[in-house]
N, C-alpha and C positions, 0 to 999 in steps of 0.2 A: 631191370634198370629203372631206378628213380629219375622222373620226368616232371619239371616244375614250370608252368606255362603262365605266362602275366598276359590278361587278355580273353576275355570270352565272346569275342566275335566270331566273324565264318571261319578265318583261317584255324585262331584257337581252338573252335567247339570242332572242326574238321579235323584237327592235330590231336584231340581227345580221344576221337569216336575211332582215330584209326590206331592211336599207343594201348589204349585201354583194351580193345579189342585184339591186341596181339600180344596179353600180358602185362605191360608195363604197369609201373607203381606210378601213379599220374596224378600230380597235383594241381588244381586249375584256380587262379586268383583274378578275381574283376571287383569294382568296387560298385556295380551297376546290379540288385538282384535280381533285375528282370532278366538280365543274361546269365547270371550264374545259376541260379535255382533251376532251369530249364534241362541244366548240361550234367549238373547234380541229382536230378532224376533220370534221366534217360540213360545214362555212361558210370560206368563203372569207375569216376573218379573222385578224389577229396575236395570239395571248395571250399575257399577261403574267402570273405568279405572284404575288401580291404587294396590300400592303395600297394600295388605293387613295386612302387620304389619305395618301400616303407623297407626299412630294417628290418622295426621292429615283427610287422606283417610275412616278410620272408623265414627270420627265424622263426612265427605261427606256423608256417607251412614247411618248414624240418630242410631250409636250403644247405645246412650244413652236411646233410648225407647225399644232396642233389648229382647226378653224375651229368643231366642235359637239360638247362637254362633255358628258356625259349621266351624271349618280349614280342608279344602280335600286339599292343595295347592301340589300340587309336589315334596316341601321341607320340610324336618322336622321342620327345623330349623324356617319356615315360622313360618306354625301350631304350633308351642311351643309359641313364642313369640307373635303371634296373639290373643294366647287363654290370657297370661299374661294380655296383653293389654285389653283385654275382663271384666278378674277378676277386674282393674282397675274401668271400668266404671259400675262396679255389677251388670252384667251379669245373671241372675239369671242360666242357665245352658249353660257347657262350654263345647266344642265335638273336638278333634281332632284325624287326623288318622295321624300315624308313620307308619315307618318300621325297623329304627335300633331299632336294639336288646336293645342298651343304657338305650331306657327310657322304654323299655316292661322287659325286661329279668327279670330271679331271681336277686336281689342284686343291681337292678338300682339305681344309683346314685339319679336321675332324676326319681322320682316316679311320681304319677298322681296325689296322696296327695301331695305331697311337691310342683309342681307345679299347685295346686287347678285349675285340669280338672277333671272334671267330670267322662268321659267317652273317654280311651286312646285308638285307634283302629288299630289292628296290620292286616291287610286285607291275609296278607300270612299267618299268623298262627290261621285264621278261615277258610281259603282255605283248608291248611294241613288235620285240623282235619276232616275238612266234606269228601273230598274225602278216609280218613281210615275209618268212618262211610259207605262209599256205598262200598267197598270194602269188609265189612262185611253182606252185604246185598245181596245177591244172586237175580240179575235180576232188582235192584231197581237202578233208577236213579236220581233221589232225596230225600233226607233223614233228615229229622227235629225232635229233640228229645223236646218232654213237658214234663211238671211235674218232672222232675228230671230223664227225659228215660224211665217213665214208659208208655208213649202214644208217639206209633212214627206215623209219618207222612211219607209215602211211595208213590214215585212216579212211576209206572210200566208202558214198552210199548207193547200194545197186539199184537201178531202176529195171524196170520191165523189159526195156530195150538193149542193156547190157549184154555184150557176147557173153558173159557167164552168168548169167541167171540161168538156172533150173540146170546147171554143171553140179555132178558131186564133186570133193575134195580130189578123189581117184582119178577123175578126167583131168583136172584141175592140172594135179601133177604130169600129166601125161607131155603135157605142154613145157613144162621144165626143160629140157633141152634150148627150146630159144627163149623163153621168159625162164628167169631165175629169180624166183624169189616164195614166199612162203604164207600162206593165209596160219596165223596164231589165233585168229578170235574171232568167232561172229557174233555180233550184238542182236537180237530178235527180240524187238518189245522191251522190256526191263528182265531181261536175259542175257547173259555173257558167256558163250561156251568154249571152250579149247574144241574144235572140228576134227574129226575124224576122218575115214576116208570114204564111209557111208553119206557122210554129213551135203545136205544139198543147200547150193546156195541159192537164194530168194530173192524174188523183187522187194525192196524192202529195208535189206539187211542192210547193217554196215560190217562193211569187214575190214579186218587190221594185217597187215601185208610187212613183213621184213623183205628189204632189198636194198643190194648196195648202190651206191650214185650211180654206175655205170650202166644199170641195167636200164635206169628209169624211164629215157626214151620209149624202149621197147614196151615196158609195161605199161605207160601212159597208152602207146598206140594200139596195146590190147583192150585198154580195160574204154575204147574209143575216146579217149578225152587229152591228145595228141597237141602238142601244143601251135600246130596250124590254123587254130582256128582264131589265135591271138595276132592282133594287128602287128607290123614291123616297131613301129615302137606304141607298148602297151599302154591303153588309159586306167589312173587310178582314182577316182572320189575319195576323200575323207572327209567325213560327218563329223565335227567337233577340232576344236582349233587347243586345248590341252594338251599336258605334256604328254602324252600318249600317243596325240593323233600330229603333234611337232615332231616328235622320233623317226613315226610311221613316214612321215613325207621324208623327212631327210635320207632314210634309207633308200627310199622308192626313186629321189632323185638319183643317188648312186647308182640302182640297175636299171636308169634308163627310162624309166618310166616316166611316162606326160599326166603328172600331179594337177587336182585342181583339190583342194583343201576349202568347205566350207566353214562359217564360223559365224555366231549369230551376234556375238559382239563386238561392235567395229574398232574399239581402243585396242583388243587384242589382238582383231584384224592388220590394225596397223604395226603392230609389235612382229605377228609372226612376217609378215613380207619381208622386214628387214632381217631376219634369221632365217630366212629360206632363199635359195639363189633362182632353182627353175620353176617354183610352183605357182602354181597360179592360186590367188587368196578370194574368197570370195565372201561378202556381207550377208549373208542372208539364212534364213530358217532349212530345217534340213527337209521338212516338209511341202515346201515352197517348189509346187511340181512345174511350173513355168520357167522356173531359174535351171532348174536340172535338166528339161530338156533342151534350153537354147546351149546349155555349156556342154549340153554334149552326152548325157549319160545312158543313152539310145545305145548299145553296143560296146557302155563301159568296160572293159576287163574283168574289176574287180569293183565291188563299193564299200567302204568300210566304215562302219558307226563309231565313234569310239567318245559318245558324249557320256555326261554322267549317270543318265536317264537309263536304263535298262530299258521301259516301254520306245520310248524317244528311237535308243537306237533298233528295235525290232519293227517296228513300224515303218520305220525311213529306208530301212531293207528290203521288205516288203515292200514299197512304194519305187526303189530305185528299179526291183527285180521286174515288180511288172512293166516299167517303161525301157525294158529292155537292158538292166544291167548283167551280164552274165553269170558272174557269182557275187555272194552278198557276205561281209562279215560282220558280226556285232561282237561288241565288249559286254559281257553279261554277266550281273554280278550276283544274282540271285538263283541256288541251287534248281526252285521249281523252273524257272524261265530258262534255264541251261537245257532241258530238257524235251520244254516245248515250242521252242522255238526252230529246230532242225524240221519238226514236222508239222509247222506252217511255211517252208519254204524258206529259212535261211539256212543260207548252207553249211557256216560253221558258226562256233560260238564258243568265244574265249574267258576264260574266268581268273583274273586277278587270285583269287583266291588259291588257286590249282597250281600256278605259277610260284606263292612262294610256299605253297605248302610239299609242291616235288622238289626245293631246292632244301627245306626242310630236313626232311624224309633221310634226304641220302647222309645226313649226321646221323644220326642214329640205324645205320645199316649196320650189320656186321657182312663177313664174308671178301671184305676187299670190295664194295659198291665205289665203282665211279662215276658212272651217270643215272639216272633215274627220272621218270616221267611218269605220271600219276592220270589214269583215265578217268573220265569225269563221267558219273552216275554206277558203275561196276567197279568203282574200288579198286581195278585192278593196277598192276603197277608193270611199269619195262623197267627192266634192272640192267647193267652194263656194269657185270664182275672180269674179276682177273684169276687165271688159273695158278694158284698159286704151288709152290716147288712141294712136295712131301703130300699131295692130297689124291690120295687113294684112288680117285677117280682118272687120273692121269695114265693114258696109253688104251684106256678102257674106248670101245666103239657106244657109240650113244643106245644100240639098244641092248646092250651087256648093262645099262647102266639101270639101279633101278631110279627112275628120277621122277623127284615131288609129282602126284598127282594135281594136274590143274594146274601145272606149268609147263611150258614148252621154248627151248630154247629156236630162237629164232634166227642165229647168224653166229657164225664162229672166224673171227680175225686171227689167224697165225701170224708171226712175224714178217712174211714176204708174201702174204696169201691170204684169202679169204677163200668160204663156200659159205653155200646156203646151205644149212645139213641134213642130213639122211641117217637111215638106221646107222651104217657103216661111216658115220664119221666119227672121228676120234680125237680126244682133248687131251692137247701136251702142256705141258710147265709153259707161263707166257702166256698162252691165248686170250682172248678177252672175247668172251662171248655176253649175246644178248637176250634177257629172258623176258616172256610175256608168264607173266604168275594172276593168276584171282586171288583175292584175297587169303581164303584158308589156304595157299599154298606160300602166301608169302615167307611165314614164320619156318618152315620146313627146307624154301631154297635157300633162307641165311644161312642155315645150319649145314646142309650139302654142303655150300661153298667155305665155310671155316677153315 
């Protein structure tokens, strides 16, 4: 597949590193050479110099054979016009990301139909919602909804004192009868493995867990992180008064939650009060450890950073944590800082870039992909296919099956039914099951699933 990317920033040089390395024919254009010479040494793709809403620069770059268009550029205005120029040479799919409200909002002028893109990608307002997802999830660091929320994807980190620390896999299961649900992946160090039934789990680790909504109670009170320990109506902090940490409040207002929103500049201060009904707005620094504990953040719920600062918000998480906030989140823009900031003590950490790059991804899936979610540092990917009618694997029990190494299917939805599955489970015409893949196995499960 020819792949032609306007754009050599994180999300572009991330959308290089993962088409190139699965094959694709990948062409990457920025008119900056200190980003492109970088991505043209290390990756297996063609750069181009040059403005990519250029005609002229697109036919340089062979868009007349292009099958997937993709604008990350810096400017909207780029990406708008880039993708235009795409629809021109019939493109067969057209990908750009924004960030004015203009061409996302309700009532845009400038729809996605009206200007024939395919797929409009707002990377702040799937930041937003993921981080009020774990915010809802007591202990969980990463959080991916299937099937319409009914199979989440749960990312946990074991401490010392966890009832399953120093459990194998085998014990694990043993428990299956009243917790249903499924360990896919343990992360140890910059390690990512598919778990066996030898496999022990560590103080340490993080592990990634398939389970449907109904279960979650139960597993939350196993894994002790029960949602008793959160006050009758929950308190939330937000660090940065932006359209990110605007979003975050208005949600947090809907489930209830006793919002207090800080913001260090008061003109904007005075803008969001008027667009916020319950929250409470407050003037001041997010470091200003005097203001934080009069307003309360001794026993916070949750705290959430969400300024432009990458240090700014790892810092003020850290500072909310030790004055007693119980879980801390940050917006994190920078791959090394995603990394090392879980083990200084924040407990998750979201990346803009990860955000439009799995909404990305799933255009260029083969196989029937519906949903897909992209884990940060292991590459690996959740897929969310459809069992489609004539594919051979149909009526087959899963260990009849021989299936990709380095993937493992973690949930299978039937039409009136779901399980969480076992050797002896069996995929019919319809199903929509959900896979945890590493990277070498990605290219092998598109192909199973064809």
């Amino acid at each position: 597949m020819k792949i032609l990317i306007i754009g050599a920033g994180q999300v572009g040089y991330f959308l290089c590193e993962r088409f190139s390395a699965e094959g694709h024919e990948v062409t990457l254009i920025d008119r900056d050479p200190e980003r492109l010479n970088p991505a043209q040494e290390r990756l297996n793709v063609l750069g181009i110099l040059g403005n990519g809403a250029s005609a002229e620069i697109l036919e340089q770059a062979g868009i007349k054979g292009t099958d997937i268009f993709i604008a990350v550029a810096d400017l909207d205005e780029v990406n708008i016009l880039a993708c235009l120029l795409a629809r021109e040479y019939d493109v067969k799919t057209r990908v750009a990301r924004v960030k004015s409200i203009e061409y996302t909002g309700r009532g845009a002028i400038l729809s996605k139909e009206k200007l024939g893109i395919h797929l409009l990608i707002n990377p702040e307002d799937a930041v937003a919602e993921e981080m009020v997802k774990i915010s809802c999830r007591s202990g969980a660091f990463d959080v991916a909804e299937f099937v319409e929320g009914k199979i989440q994807f749960l990312g946990y980190r074991i401490r010392q004192d966890s009832p399953i620390c120093d459990l194998t896999l085998r014990e694990l299961g043993e428990l299956r009868g009243m917790y249903r649900f499924v360990v896919t992946a343990i992360t140890r160090g910059a390690e990512t493995i598919i778990p066996r039934g030898d496999d022990v789990i560590q103080a340490g680790d993080s592990i990634f867990i398939f389970a449907h909504q109904n279960d979650l109670p139960a597993i939350q009170y196993l894994l002790q992180m029960e949602e008793e320990k959160r006050s009758k109506r929950p308190r939330a902090f937000i660090l940065g008064g932006g359209r990110i940490g605007l979003r975050i409040a208005r949600e947090m207002e809907q489930l209830h939650f006793s919002v207090r929103l800080i913001e260090h500049d008061e003109k904007r201060c005075i803008e969001l009060s008027s667009k916020l009904n319950k929250t409470m707005v407050i003037h001041s620094e997010g470091n200003d450890v005097r203001t934080l504990i009069d307003e309360g953040v001794e026993g916070a719920d949750v705290f959430i950073a969400v300024t432009d600062n990458d240090e700014t918000n790892i810092l003020c998480s850290l500072l909310a944590r030790h004055h007693g906030a119980r879980r801390t989140l940050s917006l994190v823009n920078s791959p090394e800082f995603l990394t090392l900031a879980p083990s200084l003590g924040v407990d998750a950490c979201i990346s803009p870039r990860l955000a439009a790059a799995g909404a990305i991804l799933k255009y260029v899936r083969r196989g029937g992909v519906i949903s897909l979610a992209t884990i940060e540092g292991s590459n690996a990917e959740v897929l969310e296919l459809e069992i489609k009618s004539g594919n051979p694997i149909i009526g087959k029990s899963l260990k009849e099956i021989d299936f990709p190494e380095g993937a493992i299917v973690g949930a299978i939805v039937h039409q009136q039914s779901y399980e969480i599955p076992t050797g002896e489970s069996r995929l019919l015409a319809g199903d929509r099951v959900v896979i945890f893949a590493l990277p070498d196995a990605l290219h092998k499960v598109e192909r199973f699933f064809e």
